[in-house]
C-alpha positions in Angstrom: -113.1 -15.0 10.8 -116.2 -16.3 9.8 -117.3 -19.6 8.7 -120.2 -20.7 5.8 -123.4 -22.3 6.6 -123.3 -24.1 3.5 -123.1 -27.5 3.4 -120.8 -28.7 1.2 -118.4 -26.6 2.4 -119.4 -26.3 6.2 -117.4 -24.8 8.7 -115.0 -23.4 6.0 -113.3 -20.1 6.5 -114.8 -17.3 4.3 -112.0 -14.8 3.6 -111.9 -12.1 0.4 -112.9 -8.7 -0.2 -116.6 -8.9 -0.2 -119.2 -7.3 1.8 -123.2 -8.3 2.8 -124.6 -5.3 0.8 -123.6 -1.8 0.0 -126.1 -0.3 2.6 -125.4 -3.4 5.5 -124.1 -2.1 8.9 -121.9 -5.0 8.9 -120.4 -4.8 5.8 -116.5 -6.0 6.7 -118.5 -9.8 7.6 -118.8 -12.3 5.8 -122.3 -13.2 4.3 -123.3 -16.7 4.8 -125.1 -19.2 2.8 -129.2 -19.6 3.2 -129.3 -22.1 -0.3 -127.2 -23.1 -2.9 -127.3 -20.2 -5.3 -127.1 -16.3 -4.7 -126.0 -13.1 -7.1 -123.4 -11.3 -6.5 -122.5 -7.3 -8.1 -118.3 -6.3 -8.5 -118.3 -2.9 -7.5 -115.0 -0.7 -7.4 -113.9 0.8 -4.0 -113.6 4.4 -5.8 -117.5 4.0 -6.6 -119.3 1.7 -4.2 -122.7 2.7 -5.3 -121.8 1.8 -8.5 -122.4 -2.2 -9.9 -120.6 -3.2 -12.7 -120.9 -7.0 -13.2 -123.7 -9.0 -12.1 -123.8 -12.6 -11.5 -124.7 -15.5 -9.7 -123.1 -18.6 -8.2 -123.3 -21.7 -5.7 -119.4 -21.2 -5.0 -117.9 -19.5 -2.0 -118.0 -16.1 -2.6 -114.4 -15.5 -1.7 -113.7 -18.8 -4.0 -115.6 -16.7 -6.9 -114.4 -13.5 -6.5 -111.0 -15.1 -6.9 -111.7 -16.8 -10.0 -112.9 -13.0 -11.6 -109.3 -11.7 -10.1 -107.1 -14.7 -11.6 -109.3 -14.0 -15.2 -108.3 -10.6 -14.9 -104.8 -11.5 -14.2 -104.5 -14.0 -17.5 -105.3 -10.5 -19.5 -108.8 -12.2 -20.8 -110.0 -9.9 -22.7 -113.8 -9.5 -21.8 -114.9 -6.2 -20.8 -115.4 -7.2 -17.0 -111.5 -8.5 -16.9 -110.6 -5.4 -18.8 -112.4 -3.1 -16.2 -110.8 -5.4 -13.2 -107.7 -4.4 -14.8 -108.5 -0.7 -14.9 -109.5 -0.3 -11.5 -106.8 -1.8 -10.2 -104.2 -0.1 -12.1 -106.2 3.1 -10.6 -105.0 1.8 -7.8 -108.2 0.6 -6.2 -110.0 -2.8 -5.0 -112.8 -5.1 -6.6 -115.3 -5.4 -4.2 -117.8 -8.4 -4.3 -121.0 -7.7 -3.3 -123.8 -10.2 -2.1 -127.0 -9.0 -3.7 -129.5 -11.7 -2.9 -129.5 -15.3 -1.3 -131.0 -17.8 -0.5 -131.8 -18.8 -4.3 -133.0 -22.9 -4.0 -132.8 -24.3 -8.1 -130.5 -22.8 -10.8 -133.6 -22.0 -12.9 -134.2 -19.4 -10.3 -131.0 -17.8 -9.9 -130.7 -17.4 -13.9 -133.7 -15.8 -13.7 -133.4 -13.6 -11.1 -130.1 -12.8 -12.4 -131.7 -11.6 -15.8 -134.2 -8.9 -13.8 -131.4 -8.0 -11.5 -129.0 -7.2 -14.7 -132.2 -5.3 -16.5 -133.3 -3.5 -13.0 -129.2 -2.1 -13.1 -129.4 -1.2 -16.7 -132.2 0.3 -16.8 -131.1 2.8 -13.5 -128.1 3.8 -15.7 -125.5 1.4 -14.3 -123.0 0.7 -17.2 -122.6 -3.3 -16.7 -119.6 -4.9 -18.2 -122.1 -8.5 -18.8 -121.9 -9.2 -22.2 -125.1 -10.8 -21.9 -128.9 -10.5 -20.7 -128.3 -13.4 -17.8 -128.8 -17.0 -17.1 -127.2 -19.8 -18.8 -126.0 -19.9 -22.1 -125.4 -17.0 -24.7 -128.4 -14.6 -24.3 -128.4 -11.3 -25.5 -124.7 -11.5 -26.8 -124.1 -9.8 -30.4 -120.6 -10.3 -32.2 -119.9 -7.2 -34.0 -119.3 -7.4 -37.8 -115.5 -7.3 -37.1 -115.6 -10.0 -34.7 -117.9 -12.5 -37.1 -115.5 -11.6 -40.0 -112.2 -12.8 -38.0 -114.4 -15.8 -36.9 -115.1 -16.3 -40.4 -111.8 -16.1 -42.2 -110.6 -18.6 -39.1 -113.0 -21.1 -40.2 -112.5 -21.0 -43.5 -110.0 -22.2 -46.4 -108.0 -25.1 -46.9 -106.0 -25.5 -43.5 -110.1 -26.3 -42.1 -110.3 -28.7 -44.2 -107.3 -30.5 -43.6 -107.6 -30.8 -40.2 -111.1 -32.4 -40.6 -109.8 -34.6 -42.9 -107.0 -35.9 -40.7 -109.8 -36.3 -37.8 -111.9 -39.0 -40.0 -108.9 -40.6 -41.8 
């Protein structure tokens, strides 16, 4: 088993279902740390060549991909827990991918996550990231549906009671 360079978490076992890269010759290691941040692509094991989330993270990458499984499990409903679910109802794995590391500041990897998530979308690859990358809410657009239930929720006299009791 292999053990992380990183710091914070050095000589740690890395264990999961994660590979180096799609192409890597070593692909059943375990990738190891050169800097705090690096992205990562899910991939299903019924398409490999296929990337459908992109992300990034200074977590252990077995740590991570076990937080997208447990998400998946609570029955989120995002469209990357939904297509966890799918492909493993399929009867297939979620493969974490390491796409790039060695990423130094956060500003970086936000970045770098943004071109990586335009470069797949732009070769065809239907990603399930609601946003554009990076921190924050970029690129997300509730549809009408969505802003009218947020609406109704917000609105009417049970809001305003529970305001009221908050400053009384």
């Amino acid at each position: 088993m292999k053990t992380t360079s990183n710091p914070r978490n050095a000589g740690r076992p890395q264990n999961g279902n994660y590979k180096i890269s799609i192409d890597a010759q070593l692909q059943s290691t375990a990738p190891k740390y050169r800097g705090p941040f690096c992205l990562y692509g899910l991939v299903s094991s019924e398409e490999p060549e296929t990337i459908q989330y992109v992300g990034f993270t200074s977590m252990l990458l077995n740590q991570r991909y076990n937080e997208h499984m447990s998400t998946a499990a609570r029955k989120v409903h995002t469209k990357r827990a939904q297509w966890i679910n799918s492909v493993l109802h399929r009867g297939y794995h979620v493969i974490l991918v390491l796409l790039e590391d060695g990423i130094s500041t956060r500003k970086e990897a936000c970045t770098r996550e943004q071109c990586m998530i335009l470069h797949y979308r732009d070769a065809g690859h239907e990603l399930t990231n609601m946003t554009k990358g990076g921190l924050g809410i970029l690129g997300l657009r509730h549809t009408s549906e969505t802003r009218t239930r947020q609406s109704e929720a917000n609105s009417g006299d049970r809001h305003y009671k529970r305001r009221r009791r908050c400053v009384v």
